[in-house]
Structure formats: C-alpha cells, structure tokens
C-alpha positions in Angstrom: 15.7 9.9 -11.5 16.7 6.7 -10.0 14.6 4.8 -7.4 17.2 5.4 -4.8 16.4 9.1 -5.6 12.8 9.2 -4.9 11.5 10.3 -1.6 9.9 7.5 0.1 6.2 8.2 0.3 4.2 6.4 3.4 0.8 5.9 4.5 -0.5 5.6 7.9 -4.2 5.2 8.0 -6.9 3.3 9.8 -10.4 4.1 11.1 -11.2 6.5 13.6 -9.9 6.1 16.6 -7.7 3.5 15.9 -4.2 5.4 17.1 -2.7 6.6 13.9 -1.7 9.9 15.9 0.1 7.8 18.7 1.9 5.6 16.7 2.8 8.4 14.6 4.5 10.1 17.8 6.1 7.3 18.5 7.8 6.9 15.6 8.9 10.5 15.0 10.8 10.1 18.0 13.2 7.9 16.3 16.6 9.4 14.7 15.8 7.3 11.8 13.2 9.5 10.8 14.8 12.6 11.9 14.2 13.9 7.8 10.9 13.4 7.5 7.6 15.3 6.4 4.7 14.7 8.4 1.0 15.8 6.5 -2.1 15.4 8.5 -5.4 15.9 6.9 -6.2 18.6 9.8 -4.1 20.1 11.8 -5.8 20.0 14.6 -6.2 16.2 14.3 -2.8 15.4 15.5 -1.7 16.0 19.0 2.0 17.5 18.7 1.9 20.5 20.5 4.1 19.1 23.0 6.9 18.6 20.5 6.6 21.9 18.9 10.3 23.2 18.4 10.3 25.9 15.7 7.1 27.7 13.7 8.3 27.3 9.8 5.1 29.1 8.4 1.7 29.1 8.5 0.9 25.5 8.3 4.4 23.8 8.8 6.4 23.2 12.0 9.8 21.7 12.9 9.6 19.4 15.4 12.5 18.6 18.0 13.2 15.2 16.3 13.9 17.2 13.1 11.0 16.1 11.4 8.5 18.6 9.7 5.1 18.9 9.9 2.5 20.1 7.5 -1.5 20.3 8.1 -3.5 19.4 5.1 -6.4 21.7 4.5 -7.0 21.3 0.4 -5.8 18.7 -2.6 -3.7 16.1 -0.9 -1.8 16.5 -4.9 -1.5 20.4 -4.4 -0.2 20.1 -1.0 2.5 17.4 -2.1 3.9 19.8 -5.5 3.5 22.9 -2.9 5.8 20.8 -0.3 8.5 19.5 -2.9 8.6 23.3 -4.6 9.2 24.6 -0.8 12.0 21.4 -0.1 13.7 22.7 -3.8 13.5 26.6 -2.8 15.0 25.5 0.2 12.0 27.1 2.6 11.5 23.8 4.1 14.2 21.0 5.2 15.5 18.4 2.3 13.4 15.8 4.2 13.9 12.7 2.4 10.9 11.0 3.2 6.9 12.4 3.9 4.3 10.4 6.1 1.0 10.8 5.2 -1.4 10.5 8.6 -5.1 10.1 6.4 -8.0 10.5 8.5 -10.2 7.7 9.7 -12.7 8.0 7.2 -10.6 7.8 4.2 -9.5 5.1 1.6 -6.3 4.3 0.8 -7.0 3.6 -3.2 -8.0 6.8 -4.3 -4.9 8.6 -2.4 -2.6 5.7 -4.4 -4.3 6.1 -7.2 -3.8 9.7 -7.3 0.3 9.7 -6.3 0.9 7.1 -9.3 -1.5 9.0 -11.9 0.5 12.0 -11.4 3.6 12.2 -13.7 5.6 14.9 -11.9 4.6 13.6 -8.4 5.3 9.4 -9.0 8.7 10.6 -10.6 9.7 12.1 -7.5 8.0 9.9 -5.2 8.3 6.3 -4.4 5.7 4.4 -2.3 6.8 2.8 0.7 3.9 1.3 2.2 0.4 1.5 3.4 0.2 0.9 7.0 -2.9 0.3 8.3 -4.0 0.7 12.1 -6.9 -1.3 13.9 -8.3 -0.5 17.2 -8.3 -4.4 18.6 -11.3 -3.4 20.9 -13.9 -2.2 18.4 -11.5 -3.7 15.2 -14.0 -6.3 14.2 -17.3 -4.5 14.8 -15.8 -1.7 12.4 -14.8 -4.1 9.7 -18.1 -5.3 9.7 -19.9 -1.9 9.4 -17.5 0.3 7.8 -16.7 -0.8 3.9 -13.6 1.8 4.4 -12.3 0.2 7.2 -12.3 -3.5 5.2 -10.5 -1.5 2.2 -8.0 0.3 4.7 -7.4 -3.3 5.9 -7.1 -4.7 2.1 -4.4 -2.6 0.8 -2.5 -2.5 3.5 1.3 -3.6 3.3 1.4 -3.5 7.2 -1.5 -4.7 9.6 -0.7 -2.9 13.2 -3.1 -4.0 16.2 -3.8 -1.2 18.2 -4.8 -1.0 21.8 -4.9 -4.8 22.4 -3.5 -3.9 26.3 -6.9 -2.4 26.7 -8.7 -5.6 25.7 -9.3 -7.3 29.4 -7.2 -10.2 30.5 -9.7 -12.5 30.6 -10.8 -12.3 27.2 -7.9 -10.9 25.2 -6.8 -14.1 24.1 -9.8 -15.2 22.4 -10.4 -11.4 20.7 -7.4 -11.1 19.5 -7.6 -14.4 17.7 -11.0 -13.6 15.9 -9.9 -10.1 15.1 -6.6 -11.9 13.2 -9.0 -14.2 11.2 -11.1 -11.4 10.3 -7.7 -9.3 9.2 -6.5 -12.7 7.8 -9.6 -12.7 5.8 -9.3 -9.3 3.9 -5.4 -9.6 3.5 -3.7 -12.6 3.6 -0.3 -12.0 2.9 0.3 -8.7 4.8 2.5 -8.6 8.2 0.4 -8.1 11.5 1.9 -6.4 13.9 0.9 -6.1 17.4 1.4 -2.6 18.2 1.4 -2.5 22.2 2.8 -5.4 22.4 5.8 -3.6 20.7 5.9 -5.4 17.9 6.3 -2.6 15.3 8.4 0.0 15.8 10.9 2.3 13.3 12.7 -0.5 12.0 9.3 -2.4 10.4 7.6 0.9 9.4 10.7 1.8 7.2 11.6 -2.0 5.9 11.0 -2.4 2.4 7.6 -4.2 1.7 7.9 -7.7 0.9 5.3 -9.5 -1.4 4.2 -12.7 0.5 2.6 -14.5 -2.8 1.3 -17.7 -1.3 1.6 -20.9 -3.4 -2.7 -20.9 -3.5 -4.4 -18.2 -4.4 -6.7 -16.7 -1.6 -9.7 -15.7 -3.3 -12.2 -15.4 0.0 -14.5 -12.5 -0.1 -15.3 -10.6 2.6 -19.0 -10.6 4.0 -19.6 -7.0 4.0 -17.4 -5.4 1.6 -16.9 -7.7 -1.2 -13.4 -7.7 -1.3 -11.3 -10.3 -2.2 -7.8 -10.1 -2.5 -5.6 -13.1 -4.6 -2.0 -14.5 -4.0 -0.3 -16.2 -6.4 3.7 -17.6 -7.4 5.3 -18.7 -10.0 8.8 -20.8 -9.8 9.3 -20.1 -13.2 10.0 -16.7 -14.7 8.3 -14.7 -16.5 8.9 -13.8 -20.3 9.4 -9.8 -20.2 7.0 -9.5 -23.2 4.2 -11.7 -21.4 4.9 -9.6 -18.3 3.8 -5.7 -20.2 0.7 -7.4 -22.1 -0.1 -8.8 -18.7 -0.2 -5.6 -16.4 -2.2 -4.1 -19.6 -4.6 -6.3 -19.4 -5.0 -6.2 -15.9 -5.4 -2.9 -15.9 -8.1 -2.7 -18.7 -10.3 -5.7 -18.2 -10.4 -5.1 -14.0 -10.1 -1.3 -14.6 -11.9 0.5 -11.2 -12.5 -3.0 -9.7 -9.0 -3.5 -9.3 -8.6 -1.8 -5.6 -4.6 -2.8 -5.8 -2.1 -5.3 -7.8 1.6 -5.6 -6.1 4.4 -7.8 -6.8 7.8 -9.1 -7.6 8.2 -10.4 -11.1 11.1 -12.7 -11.9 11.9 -11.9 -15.6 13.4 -14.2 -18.0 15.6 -11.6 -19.2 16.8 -10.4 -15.8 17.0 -12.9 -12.8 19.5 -11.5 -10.7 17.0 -8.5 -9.1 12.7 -8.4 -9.7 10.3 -5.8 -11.0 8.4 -4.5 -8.5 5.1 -3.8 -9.4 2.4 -1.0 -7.7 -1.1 -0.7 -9.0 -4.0 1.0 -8.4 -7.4 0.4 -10.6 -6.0 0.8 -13.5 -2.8 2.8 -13.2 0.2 1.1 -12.9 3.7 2.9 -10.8 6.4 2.7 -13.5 7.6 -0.7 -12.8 11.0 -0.6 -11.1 14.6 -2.8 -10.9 15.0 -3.5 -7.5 19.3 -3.1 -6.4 18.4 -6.9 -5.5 15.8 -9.7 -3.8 14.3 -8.6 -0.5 14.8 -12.0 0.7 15.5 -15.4 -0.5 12.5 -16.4 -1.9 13.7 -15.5 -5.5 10.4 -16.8 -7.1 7.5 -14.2 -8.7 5.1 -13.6 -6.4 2.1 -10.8 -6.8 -1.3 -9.9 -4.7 -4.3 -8.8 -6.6 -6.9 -7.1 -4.4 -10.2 -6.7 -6.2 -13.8 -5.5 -5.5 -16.8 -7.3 -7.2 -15.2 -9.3 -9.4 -15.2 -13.2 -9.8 -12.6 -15.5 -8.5 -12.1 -16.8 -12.1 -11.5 -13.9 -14.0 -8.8 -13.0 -11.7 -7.2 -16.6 -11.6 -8.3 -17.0 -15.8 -5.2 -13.8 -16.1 -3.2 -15.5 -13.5 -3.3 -18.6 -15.5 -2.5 -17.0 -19.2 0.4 -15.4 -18.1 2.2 -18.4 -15.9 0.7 -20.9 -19.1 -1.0 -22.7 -16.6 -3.6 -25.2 -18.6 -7.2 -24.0 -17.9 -10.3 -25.4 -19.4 -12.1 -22.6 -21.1 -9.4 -20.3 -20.6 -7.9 -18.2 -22.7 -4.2 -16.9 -23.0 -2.8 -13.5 -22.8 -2.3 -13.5 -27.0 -6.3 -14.6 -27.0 -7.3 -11.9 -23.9 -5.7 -9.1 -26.1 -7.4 -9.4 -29.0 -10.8 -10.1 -27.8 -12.6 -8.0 -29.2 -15.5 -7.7 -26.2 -12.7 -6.8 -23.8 -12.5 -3.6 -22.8 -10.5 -1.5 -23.8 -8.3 1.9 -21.9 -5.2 2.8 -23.7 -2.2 3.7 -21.9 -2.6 2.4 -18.8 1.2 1.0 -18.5 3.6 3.2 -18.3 7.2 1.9 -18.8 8.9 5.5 -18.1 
C-alpha cells in the first residue's frame, strides 16, 4: 500500500479541560473533513448531540458534516481493526481519515507506540500529527504538576493555546508570554497556535507536519518531568547505509527512554524527496518517500524527544552519524559493535 493510500491517523489530546471537545466541533464542521472517523475515549465525553444526524449502530453516529463518530469503550487497537473491518464490509462510510479525541489524562507515546507496533494497523494507517491542546489559564500550573501534560506537550506536532480570551485584559499579555516559554521549553520546534485567536483552523490541523530541526540542538530539560527534547540539521546528506544503522541504534541504546524521534532525512542516494521518519521508544513507522519537500529547506532535519537520558548520549549519536568530530565519541561502526550496548533485534522495520 502506498502512503497516499493510508488513512491519515490524527491525535487531538491535551489535559483536562483544555477544549479538545470544542475544537473538535469546530473542525468537523468543515467540508474538508466531511470523511472522517471521530473516536472518543467515552462517549459521553464529547458534546455532539446537537449534531446528531443518523444512528449507525450502537456506538457509531453520522454526523450532519458527514463525519462519523465512534465511542471508545475497550482497546484503542481493537476498536481501530473493528472500525477498518466495518469501513471494508461497507457498514460504516469509506472515511478516509480517523481523529482520535484521547482523554485528558492520557499520553500520547503509548497510543503511538501502539499504532506503529502493529503490522496490520501502521500498514493501513499513516500518522498525521499529534495536536496538543493547553488551557492558557491553568496551562502552566498543569505543566508543572502533571508529568502527562509536559509529555502531551513534548510530542506534540501542533501546540494550540486554548482559552487565552478568558485570560483578563490586563494580564493576558504577560501570561501568555510565560506560558510560550514554558511550551517553548518542552518542544522547541513545534508550531503554536493560538486557538481563539483563530489561529488554527482545518487548513493547519490537516497540513502535513513539518520537521523544524534547528541548527543547535535544544537539549533543556524540563523541571518537573525530565524531558528533554533535541533538534538537530545536517546540510549534508546522509549515506542510506549510515541512515538504517542509525535509527537501529537509536532505537536500542535509548530503547523506552526514547518518548519520540521524527524527521526528514536527506539521502545521498535520493535527494530529490526525504525519508520521513516516526518513532516511538523503540519502534520505528516504516520509514517513508515523501512525493516531495514540504518546503524549501531541503536540508535533514530530525527531533529526538527523550526522558532521563543525558544530553551527550543523545548528541554522541547525533554526532556519529553526521561524522561530526567529538572527543571521546565514538561512530556508528564503533556504537554497533560495542559489545556493552544494548541490544533489541528488529526494531527497524524497512517494509
């Protein structure tokens, strides 16, 4: 199946309270997502009984937008083969994309984790982005007490500011500054969207995320979770052999500590379109040919997000691939056949 085939596979989350459900309203309302699947976690957790059209089954509705709707009660992997078996036996709509509404308390990681880990679900499935909602009145107070919330905010592709019109006049200014730095903190590379200020709407939700690899890495760890999440680029590209042993070892020397790795690879071998990468601990999506570049910035760029692990490990793989110099570090030849590394076999898959 080509990527163009996949269904696009989206994640909305964000803590509680944050507006997932309203934004998700909003955006269903749009004819751009008129062939969507909509699955909540409960299905009374998502106020759409004013757009109720047409009772499907038990658990699924179609919506007057077209879209479908589907309440999550069990496995969020059983729900997802039980939706695509009903979309082939033709008991639901051939929606074309699904919308995943997570509930405030959950973490974006395993859920990713799960989708790419799955054969038959990441070879129908594509990932199209983890947006992430936060409340800009009670944003940084959650960040600070919540270890979810900092990981929602990590591994987001998106960054939507919620509720910043209920911030008051006087003040907003200044809030809305420290909440950025806080955000800014935890993911330095993602978009961040004011939400009532209409900043995000259909057309950002549905663009194709775009790797912001900044020419230092960011390696600042947050001061409650621990999380530190690394940009780097590389002008040069990358040799397609380096590239696999790379993504290996990533995988098996970071293993669970690896939260997420994303990314645009420039090959040597194939410069007109990049690889785009998805990882999650230490899974990797089958690394896809893009049709071309998202943009013009033609360079490889990638963001490692990582929990509990020191700066230069992360920047000691950075370096062996790119053959940056570093004292005491080794390259990838020396990193694979270290004996002390650890070890998890099959963790790329090429398919």
């Amino acid at each position: 199946m080509t990527d163009r085939e996949r269904i696009a596979f989206h994640v909305v989350t964000g803590f509680l309270g944050a507006g997932k459900t309203t934004l998700i309203n909003r955006l269903l309302r749009a004819p751009e997502l008129a062939d969507a699947l909509v699955i909540v976690n409960e299905w009374g957790d998502i106020g759409l009984d004013h757009l109720l059209y047409e009772r499907l089954s038990s658990d699924a509705i179609l919506i007057n937008s077209g879209c479908v709707c589907c309440a999550l009660r069990g496995d969020l992997l059983e729900a997802l083969r039980d939706a695509l078996a009903r979309r082939d036996s033709g008991a639901l709509p051939p929606f074309g994309r699904i919308v995943l509404e997570t509930t405030g308390l959950a973490e974006p990681a395993p859920i990713l984790h799960a989708l790419i880990a799955d054969p038959a679900l990441s070879s129908r499935l594509g990932l199209a982005g983890v947006t992430t909602l936060i409340d800009a009145v009670n944003g940084r107070a959650t960040l600070r007490a919540r270890p979810e919330s900092a990981r929602q905010v990590a591994l987001a592709d998106r960054l939507v500011i919620a509720k910043s019109d209920c911030l008051p006049s006087f003040e907003r200014g200044e809030r809305l500054a420290e909440l950025r730095l806080a955000l800014r903190d935890l993911n330095p590379t993602a978009p961040m969207l004011d939400g009532a200020a209409e900043e995000f709407g259909p057309a950002e939700f549905l663009a194709e995320p775009i790797v912001r690899g900044v020419i230092e890495p960011q390696g600042r760890p947050d001061h409650a979770a621990g999380i530190r999440t690394f940009a780097f680029r590389s002008a040069e590209p990358v040799d397609p052999g380096a590239f696999a042993q790379f993504l290996s070892l990533v995988g098996s020397m970071l293993g669970p500590k690896l939260l997420r790795l994303k990314g645009l690879f420039a090959l040597s071998d194939q410069r007109d379109a990049p690889i785009r990468v998805d990882g999650v601990q230490h899974v990797f999506h089958a690394p896809r040919l893009l049709a071309g570049w998202p943009d013009a910035d033609h360079e490889t760029r990638i963001v490692i997000i990582v929990e509990g692990v020191a700066a230069r490990d992360v920047e000691a793989l950075w370096a062996a691939l790119v053959h940056t110099p570093r004292v005491d570090s080794p390259d990838l030849a020396a990193l694979a056949d270290n004996p002390l590394a650890p070890r998890a076999g099959g963790l790329l898959r090429l398919d």
